[in-house]
C-alpha positions as CSV (number, residue, x, y, z in Angstrom):
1,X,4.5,-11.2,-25.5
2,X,5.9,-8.3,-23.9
3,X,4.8,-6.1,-25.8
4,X,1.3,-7.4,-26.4
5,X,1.3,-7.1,-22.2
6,X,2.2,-3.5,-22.3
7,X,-0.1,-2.7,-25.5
8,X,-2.9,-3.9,-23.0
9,X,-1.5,-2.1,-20.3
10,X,-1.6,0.9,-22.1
11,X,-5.0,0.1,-23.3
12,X,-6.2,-0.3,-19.9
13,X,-5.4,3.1,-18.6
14,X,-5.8,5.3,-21.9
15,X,-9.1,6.7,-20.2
16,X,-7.1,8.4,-17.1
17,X,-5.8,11.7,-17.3
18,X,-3.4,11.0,-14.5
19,X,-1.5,8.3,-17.0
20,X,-1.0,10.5,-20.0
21,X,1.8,11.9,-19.6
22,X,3.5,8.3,-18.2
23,X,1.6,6.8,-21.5
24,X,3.4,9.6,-23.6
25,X,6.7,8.5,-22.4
26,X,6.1,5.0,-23.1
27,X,4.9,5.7,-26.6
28,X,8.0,7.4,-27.4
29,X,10.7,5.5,-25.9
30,X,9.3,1.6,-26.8
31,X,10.6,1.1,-30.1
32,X,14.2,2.1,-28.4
33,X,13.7,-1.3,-26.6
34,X,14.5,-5.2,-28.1
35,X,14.6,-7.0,-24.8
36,X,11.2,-8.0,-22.8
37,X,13.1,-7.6,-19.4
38,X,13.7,-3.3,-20.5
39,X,10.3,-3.0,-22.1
40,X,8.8,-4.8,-19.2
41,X,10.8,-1.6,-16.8
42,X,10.3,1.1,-18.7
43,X,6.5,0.2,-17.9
44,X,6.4,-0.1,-14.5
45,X,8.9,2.8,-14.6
46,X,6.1,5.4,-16.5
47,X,2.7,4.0,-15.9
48,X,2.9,2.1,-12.5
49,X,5.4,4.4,-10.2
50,X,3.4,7.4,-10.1
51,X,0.2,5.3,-8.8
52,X,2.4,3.4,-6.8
53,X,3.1,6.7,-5.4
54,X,-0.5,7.5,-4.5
55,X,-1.4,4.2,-3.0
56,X,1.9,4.3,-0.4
57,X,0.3,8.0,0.4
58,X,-3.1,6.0,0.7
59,X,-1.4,3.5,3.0
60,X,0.5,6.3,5.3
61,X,-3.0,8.0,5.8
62,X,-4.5,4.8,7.0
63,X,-1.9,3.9,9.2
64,X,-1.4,7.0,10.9
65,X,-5.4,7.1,11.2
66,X,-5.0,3.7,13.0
67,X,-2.5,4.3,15.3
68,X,-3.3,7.9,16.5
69,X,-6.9,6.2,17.4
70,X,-5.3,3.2,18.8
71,X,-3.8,5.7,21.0
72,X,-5.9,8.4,22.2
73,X,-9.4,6.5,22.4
74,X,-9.3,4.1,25.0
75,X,-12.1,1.4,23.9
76,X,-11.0,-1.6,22.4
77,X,-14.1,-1.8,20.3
78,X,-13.5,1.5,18.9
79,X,-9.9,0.6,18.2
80,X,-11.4,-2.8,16.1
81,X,-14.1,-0.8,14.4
82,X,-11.8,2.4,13.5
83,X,-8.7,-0.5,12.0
84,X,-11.9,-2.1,10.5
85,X,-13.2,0.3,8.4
86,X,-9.9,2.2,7.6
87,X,-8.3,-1.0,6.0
88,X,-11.4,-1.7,4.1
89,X,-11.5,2.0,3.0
90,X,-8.0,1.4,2.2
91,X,-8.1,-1.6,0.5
92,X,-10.7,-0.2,-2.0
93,X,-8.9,2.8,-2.6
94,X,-5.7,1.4,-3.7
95,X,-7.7,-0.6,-6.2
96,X,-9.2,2.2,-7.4
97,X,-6.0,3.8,-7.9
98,X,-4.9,1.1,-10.0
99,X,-7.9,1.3,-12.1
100,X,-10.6,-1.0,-10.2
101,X,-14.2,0.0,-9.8
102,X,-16.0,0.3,-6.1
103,X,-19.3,-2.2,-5.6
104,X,-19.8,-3.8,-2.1
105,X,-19.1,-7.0,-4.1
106,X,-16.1,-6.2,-5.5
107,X,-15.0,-4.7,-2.4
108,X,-15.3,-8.3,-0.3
109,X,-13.8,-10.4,-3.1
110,X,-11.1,-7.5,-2.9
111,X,-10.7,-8.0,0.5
112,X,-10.8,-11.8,0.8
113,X,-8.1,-11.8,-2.0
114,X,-6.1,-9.4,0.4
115,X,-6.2,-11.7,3.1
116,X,-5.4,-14.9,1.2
117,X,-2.7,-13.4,0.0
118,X,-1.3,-12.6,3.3
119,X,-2.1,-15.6,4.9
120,X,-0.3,-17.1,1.2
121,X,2.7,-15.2,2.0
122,X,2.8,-15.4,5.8
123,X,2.8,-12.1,6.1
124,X,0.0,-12.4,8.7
125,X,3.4,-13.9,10.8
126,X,5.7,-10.9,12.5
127,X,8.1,-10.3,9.3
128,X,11.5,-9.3,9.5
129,X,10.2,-5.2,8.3
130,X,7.4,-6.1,11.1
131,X,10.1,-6.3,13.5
132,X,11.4,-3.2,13.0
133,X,8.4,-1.1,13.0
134,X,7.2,-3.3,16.3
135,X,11.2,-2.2,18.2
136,X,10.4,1.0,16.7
137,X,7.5,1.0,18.7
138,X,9.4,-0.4,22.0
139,X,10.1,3.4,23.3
140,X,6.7,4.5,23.0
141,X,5.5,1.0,24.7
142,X,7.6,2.6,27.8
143,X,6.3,5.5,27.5
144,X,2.9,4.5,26.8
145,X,1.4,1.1,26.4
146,X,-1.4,2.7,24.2
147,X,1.2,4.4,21.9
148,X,2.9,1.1,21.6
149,X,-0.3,-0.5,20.7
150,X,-1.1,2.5,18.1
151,X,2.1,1.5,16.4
152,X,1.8,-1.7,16.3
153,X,-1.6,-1.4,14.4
154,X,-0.4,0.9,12.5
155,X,2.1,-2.0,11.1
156,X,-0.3,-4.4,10.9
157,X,-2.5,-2.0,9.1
158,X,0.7,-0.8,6.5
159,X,0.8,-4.8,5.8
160,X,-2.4,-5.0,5.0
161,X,-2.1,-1.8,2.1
162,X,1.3,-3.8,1.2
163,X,-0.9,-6.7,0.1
164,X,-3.4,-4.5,-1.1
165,X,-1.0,-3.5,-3.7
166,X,0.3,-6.6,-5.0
167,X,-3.0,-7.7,-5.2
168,X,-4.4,-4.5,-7.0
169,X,-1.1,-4.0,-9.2
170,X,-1.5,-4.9,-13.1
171,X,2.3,-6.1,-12.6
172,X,4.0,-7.6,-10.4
173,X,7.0,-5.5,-8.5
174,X,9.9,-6.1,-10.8
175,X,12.1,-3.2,-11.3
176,X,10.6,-0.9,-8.6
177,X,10.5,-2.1,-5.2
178,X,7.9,-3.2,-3.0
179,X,6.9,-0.6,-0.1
180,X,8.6,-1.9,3.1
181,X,6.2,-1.5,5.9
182,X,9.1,-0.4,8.3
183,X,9.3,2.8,6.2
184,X,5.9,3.2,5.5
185,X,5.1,3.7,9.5
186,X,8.1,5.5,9.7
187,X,6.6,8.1,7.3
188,X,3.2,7.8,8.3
189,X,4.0,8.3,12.2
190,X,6.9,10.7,12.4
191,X,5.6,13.6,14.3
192,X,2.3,11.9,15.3
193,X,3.4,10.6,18.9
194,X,6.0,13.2,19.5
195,X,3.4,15.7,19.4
196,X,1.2,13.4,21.8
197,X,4.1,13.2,24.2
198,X,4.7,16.9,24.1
């Protein structure tokens, strides 16, 4: 079964040139493999962690769009239709990275399935890795309630590109780990509000 899985797998991507090398890999180290669990690793190891990769870039860019907006433009309307449009952008990006195609359908079945699964998971609640990114933010709240507030969109909008991926994923995380949104703001905002401040 496993190996049917991956033979699909394989199948699936053999069109992108961004695979092949990951596909080459897989090819030639398979047959090494007599246990589902390995096989299963090695890939998510070569095919899935490079475009994992790329979609945590595509979820840093979103977030850091979020919050530096959240912070500098002081309309609250402008905040909801800038988190609005980069999470949708977002969402539809990821799954093309993974190998879906764009359509306006496509894209709100995406994005309802994105949101079910948060609200499955409750990840729509204030997580344990939402805590940290929201303290992260408690300096910058001091300093600046519209800093504190770009941060914490910024979270909510890493969440949301979380979900996106386990949605969007062929596999579920098994060997690799799932982004933690604590260090995806962390990337995507270091530098952005020290520069405000200074």
């Amino acid at each position: 079964a496993a190996r049917a899985l991956v033979d699909r797998l394989t199948t699936f991507y053999r069109a992108r040139e961004d695979t092949r090398w990951g596909r080459a890999r897989l090819a030639e180290r398979r047959d090494e493999l007599f246990d589902a669990d390995g096989l299963m690793g090695l890939a998510e190891r070569e095919l899935l962690a490079p475009l994992d990769a790329v979609a945590t870039r595509e979820i840093e860019a979103a977030a850091r769009q979020v919050a530096a907006i959240t912070a500098i433009v002081p309309l609250a309307l402008a905040d909801l239709l800038t988190a609005l449009t980069a999470n949708l952008r977002m969402i539809r990006r990821i799954a093309e990275i993974y190998g879906g195609r764009g359509g306006v359908l496509g894209s709100i079945r995406l994005a309802r399935a994105v949101m079910t699964h948060l609200v499955a998971t409750g990840a729509v609640a204030v997580g344990d890795d939402m805590i940290g990114s929201i303290a992260g933010g408690g300096m910058l709240a001091k300093v600046s309630r519209r800093f504190g507030e770009g941060v914490v969109n910024g979270a909510l909008t890493a969440r949301v590109g979380v979900a996106a991926m386990e949605v969007c994923r062929p596999l579920p995380f098994r060997e690799a780990r799932r982004p933690s949104v604590s260090a995806l703001v962390k990337r995507a905002l270091t530098g952005v509000f020290s520069r405000a401040d200074g």
